[in-house]
C-alpha positions, 0 to 999 in steps of 0.5 A: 500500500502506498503511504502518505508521503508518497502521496505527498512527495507526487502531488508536490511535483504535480503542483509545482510542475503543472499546477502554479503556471495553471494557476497564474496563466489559466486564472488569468484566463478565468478572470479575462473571460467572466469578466470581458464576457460581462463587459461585452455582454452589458455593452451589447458586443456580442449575444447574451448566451455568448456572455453568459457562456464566457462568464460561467466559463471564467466563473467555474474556472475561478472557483476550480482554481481556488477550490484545488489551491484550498485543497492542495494546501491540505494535502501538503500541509496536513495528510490524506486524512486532513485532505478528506476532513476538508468541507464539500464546498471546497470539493464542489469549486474542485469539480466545477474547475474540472468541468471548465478544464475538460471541455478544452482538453477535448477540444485539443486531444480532438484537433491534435488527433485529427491533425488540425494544427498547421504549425504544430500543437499550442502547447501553451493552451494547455496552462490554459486550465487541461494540465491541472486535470493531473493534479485535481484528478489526484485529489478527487482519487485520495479523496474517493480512496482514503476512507478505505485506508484510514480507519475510524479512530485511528491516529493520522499518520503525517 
């Protein structure tokens, strides 16, 4: 059975390899899209559902983001044990993140499959919020699993 520190030890490399440059260009991705959306929308630029489509979009992005970084803190900081002690809203912004991720990540699998990209694949889209899956994805495995492994009343192990 693999231990904490394990867990640990892996999910900080997913993090600093893959999470903190989601987190700094994806957020400001989020952030552009709920707000220009809004903007565009109230100054009449482009349709409603497009705005409202870019709002919720930029807005589940944000909450992803901030649920996963909650979340990311407890599993590094605390144990696996911490992690699922961790309140459902937090899980909630976690799964909503997924949600605003997958669609994009799609969207390139699909285009890099068929061979749609005439310079080659935009790696940079992929900080625009698919490369964070791994480590969410991560989260919502130990989350599911950890009940099976730590039993009621026993000392958490750090």
């Amino acid at each position: 059975m693999i231990g904490d520190r394990w867990h640990r030890r892996v999910f900080l490399v997913l993090i600093v390899v893959l999470g903190l440059p989601t987190l700094v260009v994806g957020g400001l991705l989020a952030a552009l899209s709920a707000g220009m959306g809004t903007a565009f929308w109230a100054m009449g630029g482009i349709e409603a559902g497009d705005g409202v489509f870019l709002t919720a979009w930029g807005c589940l992005g944000m909450a992803g983001l901030l649920g996963g970084a909650r979340l990311s803190v407890a599993m590094l900081v605390g144990s696996v044990a911490t992690l699922s002690r961790v309140r459902w809203p937090w899980w909630s912004m976690l799964i909503a993140g997924v949600v605003a991720a997958l669609p994009l990540a799609v969207l390139l699998v699909y285009l890099a499959w068929t061979g749609e990209f005439s310079t080659g694949f935009p790696w940079p889209a992929l900080f625009f919020g698919p490369l964070v899956l791994v480590p969410a994805l991560h989260l919502l495995y130990l989350r599911i699993t950890c009940h099976r492994r730590i039993a009621p009343g026993t000392p958490e192990k750090a």
